[in-house]
C-alpha positions in Angstrom: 219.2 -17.9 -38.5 216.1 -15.9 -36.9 214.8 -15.2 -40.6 214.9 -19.3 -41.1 213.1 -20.0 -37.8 210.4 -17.3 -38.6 210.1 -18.8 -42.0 209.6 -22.5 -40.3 207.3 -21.0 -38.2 205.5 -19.4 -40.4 205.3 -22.6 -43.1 204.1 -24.9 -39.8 201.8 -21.9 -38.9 200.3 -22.5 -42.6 200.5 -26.1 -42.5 197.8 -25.6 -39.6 195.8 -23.5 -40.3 195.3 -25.6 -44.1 194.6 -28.5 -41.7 192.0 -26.4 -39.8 190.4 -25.1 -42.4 189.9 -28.3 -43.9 188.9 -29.8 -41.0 186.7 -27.1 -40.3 185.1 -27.9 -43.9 184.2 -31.4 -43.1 182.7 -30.8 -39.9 180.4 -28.5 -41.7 179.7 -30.7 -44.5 178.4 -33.5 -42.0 176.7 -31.2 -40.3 174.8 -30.0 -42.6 173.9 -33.6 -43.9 173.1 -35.0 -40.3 170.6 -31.7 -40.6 169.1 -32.9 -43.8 169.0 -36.5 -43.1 167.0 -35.8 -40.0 164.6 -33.1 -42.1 164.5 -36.1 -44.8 163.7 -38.6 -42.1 161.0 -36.6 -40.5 159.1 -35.5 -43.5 159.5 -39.4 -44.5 157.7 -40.7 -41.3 155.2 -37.5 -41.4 154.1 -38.8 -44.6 153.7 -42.1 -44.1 151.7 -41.3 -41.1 149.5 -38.8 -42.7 148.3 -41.3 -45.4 147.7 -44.2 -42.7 145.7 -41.9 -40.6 144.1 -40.0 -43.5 142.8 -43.6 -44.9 141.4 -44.5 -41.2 139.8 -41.0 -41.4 138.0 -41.6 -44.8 136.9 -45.0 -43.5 135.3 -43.8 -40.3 134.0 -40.9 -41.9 132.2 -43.1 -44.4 131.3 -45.2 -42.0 130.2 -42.3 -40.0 127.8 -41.1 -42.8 126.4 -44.3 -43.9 125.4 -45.1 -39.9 123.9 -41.4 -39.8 122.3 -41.5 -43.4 120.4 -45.1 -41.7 119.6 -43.3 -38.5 118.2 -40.6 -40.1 116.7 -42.6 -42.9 118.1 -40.6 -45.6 122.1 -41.1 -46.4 122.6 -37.4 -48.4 121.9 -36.6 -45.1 124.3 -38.2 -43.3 126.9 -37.7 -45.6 125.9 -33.9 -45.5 126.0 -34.1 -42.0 130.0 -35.4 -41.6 130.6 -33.3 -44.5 129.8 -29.9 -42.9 131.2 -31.1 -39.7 134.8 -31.1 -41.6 133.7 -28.2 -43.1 133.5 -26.3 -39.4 136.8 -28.1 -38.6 138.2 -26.8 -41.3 137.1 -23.2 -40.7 138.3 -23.4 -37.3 141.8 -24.2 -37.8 141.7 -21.8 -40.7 140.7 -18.7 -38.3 143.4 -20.3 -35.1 146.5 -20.8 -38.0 148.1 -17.9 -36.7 147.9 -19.0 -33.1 150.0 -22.1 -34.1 153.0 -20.7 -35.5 154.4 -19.6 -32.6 154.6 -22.9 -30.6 155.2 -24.5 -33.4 158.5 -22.4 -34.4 159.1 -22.5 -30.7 159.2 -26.4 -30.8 161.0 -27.0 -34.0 163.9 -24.6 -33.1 164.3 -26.0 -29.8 164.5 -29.5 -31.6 166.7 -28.4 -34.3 169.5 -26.6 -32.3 169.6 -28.8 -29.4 169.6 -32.0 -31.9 172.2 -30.4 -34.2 
């Protein structure tokens, strides 16, 4: 009689842990895609973004140059002029890349673990 009790026991015991297991398996799984959905999403909207502002940027900056180049009466020169300036931009962030991993790694983990 104790031998058939331990044996239920143990085959309910089994039963559970299965069901555990299992559901432990499809908590991960949706998880994991509510993870990538939002990674998805966010590279999504960052690229969309990045191509409306980098169009307004090429606009401006060619109108930039072209106003310059008339100023100045010679439009190489303006163009020369916005040209170097992205140049120094682009120097800039090149020598302060370092300097923005931190917050940025700061920012995304805080996002990520407190979202997920």
């Amino acid at each position: 009689m104790a031998f058939e009790a331990l044996k239920e026991n143990l085959f309910e015991a089994d039963i559970n842990i299965q069901s555990y297991a299992k559901s432990s398996e499809e908590y991960i799984k949706l998880k994991s895609f509510k993870a990538l959905m939002i990674g998805i999403t966010f590279i999504t909207k960052l690229l969309i973004i990045s191509a409306l502002v980098g169009m307004s940027l090429l606009l401006l900056s060619l109108a930039l140059a072209i106003l310059l180049g008339e100023i100045l009466n010679n439009l190489v020169l303006g163009f020369l002029i916005v040209g170097l300036f992205y140049a120094l931009v682009g120097l800039i962030a090149y020598f302060l890349r370092n300097k923005l991993n931190a917050p940025l790694l700061k920012k995304f983990s805080n996002y990520y673990f407190k979202k997920i």
